[in-house]
C-alpha positions, -999 to +999 in steps of 0.1 A: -099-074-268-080-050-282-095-012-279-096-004-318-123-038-316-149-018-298-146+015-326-176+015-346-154+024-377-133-012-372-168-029-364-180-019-400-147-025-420-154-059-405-189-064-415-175-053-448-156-081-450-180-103-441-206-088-470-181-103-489-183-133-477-218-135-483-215-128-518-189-150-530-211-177-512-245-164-524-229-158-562-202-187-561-209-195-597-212-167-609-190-145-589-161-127-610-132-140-589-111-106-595-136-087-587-142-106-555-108-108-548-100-073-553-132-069-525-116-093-502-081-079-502-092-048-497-115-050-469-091-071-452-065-039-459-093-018-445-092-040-411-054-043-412-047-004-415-068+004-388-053-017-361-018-011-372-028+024-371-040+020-337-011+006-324+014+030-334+023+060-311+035+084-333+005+106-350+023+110-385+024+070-391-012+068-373-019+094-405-003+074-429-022+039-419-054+055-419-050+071-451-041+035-463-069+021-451-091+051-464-076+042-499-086+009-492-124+018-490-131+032-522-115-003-535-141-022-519-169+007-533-153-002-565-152-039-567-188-039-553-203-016-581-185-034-605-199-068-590-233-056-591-230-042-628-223-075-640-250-098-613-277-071-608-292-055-576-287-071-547-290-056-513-254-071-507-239-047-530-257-014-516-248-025-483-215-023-488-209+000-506-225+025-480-205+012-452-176+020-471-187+050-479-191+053-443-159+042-433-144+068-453-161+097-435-150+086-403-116+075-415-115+113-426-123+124-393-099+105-379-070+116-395-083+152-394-085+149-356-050+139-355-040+162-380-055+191-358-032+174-324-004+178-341-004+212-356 
């Protein structure tokens, strides 16, 4: 296992992904297939970032991945609002979108921390 598996913020970009999951197999018929493709591509971005971010060793391209990956949440907040607009309330929808809100806070404070290193 690799050590950016055990962060909490990786654990919740993943259950992100699998929210999406969940809704294209709850809503299969009646899912909007950009808008769950948009979600898909970006919570797999949100994964992606952060372990490439992890494994590299200089603090600037650390920045740059997680700022990526950061990016990549509001996506995701995006294409879930705009799914739920369109198939009404689910719990789904509010779920992720708060854990990528959530993500995004601790993104910040990632970066911010490394930021603060390298001053």
């Amino acid at each position: 296992m690799f050590a950016y598996e055990k962060w909490d913020v990786y654990k919740q970009a993943t259950r992100i992904l699998e929210i999406g999951v969940e809704i294209k197999s709850k809503y299969r018929r009646r899912v909007m297939w950009k808008d769950m493709n948009n979600f898909e591509r970006a919570a797999g971005s949100i994964m992606s970032n952060i372990a490439e971010g992890a494994g590299r060793f200089q603090p600037k391209e650390k920045i740059h991945l997680y700022q990526i990956a950061c990016g990549s949440t509001s996506e995701t907040n995006d294409a879930a609002f705009q799914m739920q607009k369109k198939l009404g309330q689910d719990p789904l929808f509010e779920e992720a979108r708060r854990l990528s809100n959530s993500v995004a806070a601790m993104l910040t404070n990632l970066i911010l921390s490394i930021e603060k290193r390298i001053e």
